[in-house]
MARLUM-295440 format. One record per residue (C-alpha): residue number from 1; x, y, z. Coordinates in steps of 0.001 Angstrom, whole numbers, plus 500000, padded with zeros to 6 digits. Each point is the difference from the previous one (the first is absolute). Example, Ala and Ser with C-alpha at 12.3 -4.5 7.8 and 13.67 -1.06 7.14 Angstrom:
# residues 2
  gutor      xx      yy      zz
      1  512300  495500  507800
      2  501370  503440  499340
***
This chain:
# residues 132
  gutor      xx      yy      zz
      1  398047  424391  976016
      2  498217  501521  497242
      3  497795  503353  500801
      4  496172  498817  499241
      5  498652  502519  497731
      6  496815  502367  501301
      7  499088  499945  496478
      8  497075  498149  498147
      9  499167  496875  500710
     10  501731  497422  497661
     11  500196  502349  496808
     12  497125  501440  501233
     13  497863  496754  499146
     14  498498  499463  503153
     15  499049  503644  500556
     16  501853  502241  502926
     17  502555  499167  502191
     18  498630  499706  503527
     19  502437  502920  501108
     20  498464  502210  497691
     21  496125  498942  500804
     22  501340  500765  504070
     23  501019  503513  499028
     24  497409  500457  497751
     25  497808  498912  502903
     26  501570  502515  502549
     27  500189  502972  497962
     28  496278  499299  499764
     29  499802  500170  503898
     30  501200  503308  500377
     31  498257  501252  497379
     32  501992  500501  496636
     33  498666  498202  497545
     34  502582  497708  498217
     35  499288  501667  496772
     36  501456  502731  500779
     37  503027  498622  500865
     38  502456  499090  497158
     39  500671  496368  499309
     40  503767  500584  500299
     41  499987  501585  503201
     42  498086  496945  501377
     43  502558  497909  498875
     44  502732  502032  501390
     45  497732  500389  502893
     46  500057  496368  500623
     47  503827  499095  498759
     48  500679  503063  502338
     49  498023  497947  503421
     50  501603  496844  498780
     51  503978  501360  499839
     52  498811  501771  503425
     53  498530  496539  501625
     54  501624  497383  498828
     55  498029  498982  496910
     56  497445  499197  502774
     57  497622  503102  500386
     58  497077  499430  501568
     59  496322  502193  500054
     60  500568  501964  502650
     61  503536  501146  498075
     62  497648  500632  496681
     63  498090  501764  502255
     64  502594  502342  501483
     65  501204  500398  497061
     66  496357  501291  497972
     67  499291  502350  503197
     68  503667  502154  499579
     69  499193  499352  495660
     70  495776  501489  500738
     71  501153  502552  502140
     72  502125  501634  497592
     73  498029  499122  496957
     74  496700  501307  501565
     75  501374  502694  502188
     76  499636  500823  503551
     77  496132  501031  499902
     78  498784  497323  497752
     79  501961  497678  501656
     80  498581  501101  503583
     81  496933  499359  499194
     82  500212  496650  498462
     83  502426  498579  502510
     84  499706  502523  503547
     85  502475  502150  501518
     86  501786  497517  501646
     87  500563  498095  496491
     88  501021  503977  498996
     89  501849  500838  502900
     90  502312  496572  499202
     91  500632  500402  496957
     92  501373  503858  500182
     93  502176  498435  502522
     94  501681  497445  497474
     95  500442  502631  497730
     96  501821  501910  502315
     97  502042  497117  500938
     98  500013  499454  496154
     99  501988  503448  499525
    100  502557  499020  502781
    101  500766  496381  498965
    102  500093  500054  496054
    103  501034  496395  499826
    104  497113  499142  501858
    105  497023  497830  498360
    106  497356  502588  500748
    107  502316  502536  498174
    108  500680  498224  496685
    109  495727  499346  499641
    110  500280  504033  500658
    111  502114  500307  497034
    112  498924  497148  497483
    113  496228  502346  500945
    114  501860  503002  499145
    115  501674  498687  496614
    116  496413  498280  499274
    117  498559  503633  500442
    118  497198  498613  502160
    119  500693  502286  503152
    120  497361  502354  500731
    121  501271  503356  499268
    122  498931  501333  503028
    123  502550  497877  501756
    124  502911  500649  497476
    125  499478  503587  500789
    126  499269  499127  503889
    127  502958  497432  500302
    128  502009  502057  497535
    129  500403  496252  497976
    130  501699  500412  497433
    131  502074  497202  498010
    132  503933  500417  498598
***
Protein backbone atom coordinates (compact mmCIF):
# COMPACT_ATOMS: atom_id res chain seq x y z
CA UNK A 1 0.00 0.00 0.00
CA UNK A 2 1.11 3.35 -0.79
CA UNK A 3 2.24 5.75 2.32
CA UNK A 4 -0.50 8.76 2.25
CA UNK A 5 1.46 11.84 2.25
CA UNK A 6 1.13 14.42 5.51
CA UNK A 7 1.75 16.98 3.00
CA UNK A 8 -0.67 19.65 1.43
CA UNK A 9 -3.77 18.91 0.54
CA UNK A 10 -4.06 17.95 -3.21
CA UNK A 11 -1.09 20.25 -4.50
CA UNK A 12 -1.94 22.32 -1.88
CA UNK A 13 -5.34 23.38 -3.66
CA UNK A 14 -7.60 22.72 -1.03
CA UNK A 15 -5.48 24.36 1.67
CA UNK A 16 -3.69 22.09 4.62
CA UNK A 17 -3.67 18.65 5.11
CA UNK A 18 -5.79 17.76 8.13
CA UNK A 19 -2.57 16.22 9.84
CA UNK A 20 -0.94 19.37 9.70
CA UNK A 21 -4.13 21.63 10.93
CA UNK A 22 -4.14 18.68 14.13
CA UNK A 23 -0.55 19.54 14.96
CA UNK A 24 -0.87 22.91 14.24
CA UNK A 25 -3.85 22.73 16.58
CA UNK A 26 -1.88 20.98 19.47
CA UNK A 27 1.19 22.88 19.43
CA UNK A 28 -1.30 25.69 19.99
CA UNK A 29 -2.55 23.84 23.20
CA UNK A 30 0.54 23.78 24.93
CA UNK A 31 1.42 26.94 24.08
CA UNK A 32 3.99 27.32 21.12
CA UNK A 33 2.67 29.08 18.62
CA UNK A 34 2.88 27.25 15.20
CA UNK A 35 4.84 30.06 13.79
CA UNK A 36 7.49 29.40 15.44
CA UNK A 37 7.78 26.12 14.46
CA UNK A 38 9.34 25.41 10.99
CA UNK A 39 7.12 24.06 8.27
CA UNK A 40 9.52 21.14 7.69
CA UNK A 41 9.70 19.98 11.06
CA UNK A 42 5.84 19.75 11.05
CA UNK A 43 5.98 17.66 8.26
CA UNK A 44 8.58 15.45 9.63
CA UNK A 45 6.71 15.82 12.79
CA UNK A 46 3.73 14.26 11.29
CA UNK A 47 5.51 11.62 8.67
CA UNK A 48 7.48 10.85 11.96
CA UNK A 49 3.70 9.92 14.12
CA UNK A 50 2.53 8.28 10.96
CA UNK A 51 5.80 5.70 10.37
CA UNK A 52 5.40 5.39 14.38
CA UNK A 53 1.40 4.55 14.21
CA UNK A 54 0.64 3.05 11.38
CA UNK A 55 -0.21 5.90 9.01
CA UNK A 56 -3.13 6.17 11.51
CA UNK A 57 -2.14 8.84 14.22
CA UNK A 58 -4.68 10.11 16.03
CA UNK A 59 -5.00 13.68 18.37
CA UNK A 60 -4.04 12.47 21.34
CA UNK A 61 -0.61 11.09 19.39
CA UNK A 62 -0.31 14.90 17.84
CA UNK A 63 -0.72 15.78 21.15
CA UNK A 64 2.02 13.72 22.80
CA UNK A 65 3.94 14.47 20.35
CA UNK A 66 3.62 18.81 20.56
CA UNK A 67 4.01 18.44 24.56
CA UNK A 68 7.81 16.50 24.29
CA UNK A 69 8.28 19.22 20.78
CA UNK A 70 6.90 22.62 23.45
CA UNK A 71 8.80 21.42 26.16
CA UNK A 72 12.01 21.56 24.52
CA UNK A 73 11.25 24.43 22.26
CA UNK A 74 9.96 26.61 25.19
CA UNK A 75 12.07 25.25 27.95
CA UNK A 76 11.35 23.93 31.29
CA UNK A 77 10.08 27.35 32.94
CA UNK A 78 8.09 28.62 30.10
CA UNK A 79 6.81 25.45 29.54
CA UNK A 80 5.72 25.02 33.37
CA UNK A 81 3.83 27.64 33.32
CA UNK A 82 1.85 27.19 30.23
CA UNK A 83 1.25 23.50 30.69
CA UNK A 84 1.88 22.68 34.93
CA UNK A 85 4.39 20.64 36.54
CA UNK A 86 2.91 17.56 35.94
CA UNK A 87 2.88 18.35 31.98
CA UNK A 88 6.84 19.38 33.05
CA UNK A 89 7.55 16.67 35.21
CA UNK A 90 6.41 14.16 32.03
CA UNK A 91 8.06 15.41 29.67
CA UNK A 92 11.73 15.50 31.49
CA UNK A 93 10.88 11.95 31.96
CA UNK A 94 10.64 11.14 28.08
CA UNK A 95 13.66 12.85 27.60
CA UNK A 96 15.37 10.82 29.90
CA UNK A 97 13.94 7.78 28.45
CA UNK A 98 14.78 9.63 25.14
CA UNK A 99 18.68 9.45 26.04
CA UNK A 100 18.40 5.66 26.91
CA UNK A 101 16.36 4.42 23.90
CA UNK A 102 17.74 6.46 20.81
CA UNK A 103 15.57 4.56 18.40
CA UNK A 104 12.73 5.56 20.27
CA UNK A 105 9.97 8.05 18.70
CA UNK A 106 10.29 10.57 21.50
CA UNK A 107 14.11 10.55 20.74
CA UNK A 108 14.19 11.20 16.98
CA UNK A 109 11.48 14.52 17.63
CA UNK A 110 14.54 15.27 20.26
CA UNK A 111 16.89 15.28 17.46
CA UNK A 112 14.92 16.53 14.27
CA UNK A 113 14.38 19.74 17.42
CA UNK A 114 17.99 19.72 17.82
CA UNK A 115 18.99 19.77 13.95
CA UNK A 116 15.95 22.40 13.53
CA UNK A 117 17.83 24.48 16.29
CA UNK A 118 14.53 25.08 18.08
CA UNK A 119 15.65 23.62 21.58
CA UNK A 120 15.80 26.07 24.23
CA UNK A 121 19.32 26.55 25.09
CA UNK A 122 18.78 26.22 28.51
CA UNK A 123 17.95 22.60 27.96
CA UNK A 124 20.86 21.87 25.45
CA UNK A 125 23.09 23.03 28.18
CA UNK A 126 20.75 21.26 30.97
CA UNK A 127 20.27 17.95 28.92
CA UNK A 128 23.76 18.35 27.49
CA UNK A 129 21.74 17.88 23.75
CA UNK A 130 23.82 18.05 21.45
CA UNK A 131 23.43 16.56 17.74
CA UNK A 132 26.35 14.36 15.68
Amino acid sequence: MARSTPFLGVFGRFGRSESLRTLDKVLRAVDLHPNLVPEAVKLTVVSLLMDAYAEDPREPDYRHAAELIGYVALGADGFTVANGEAAANDAERRIEAALADEDSLDAKLILLALHSSIVHPALKEAWQLESD
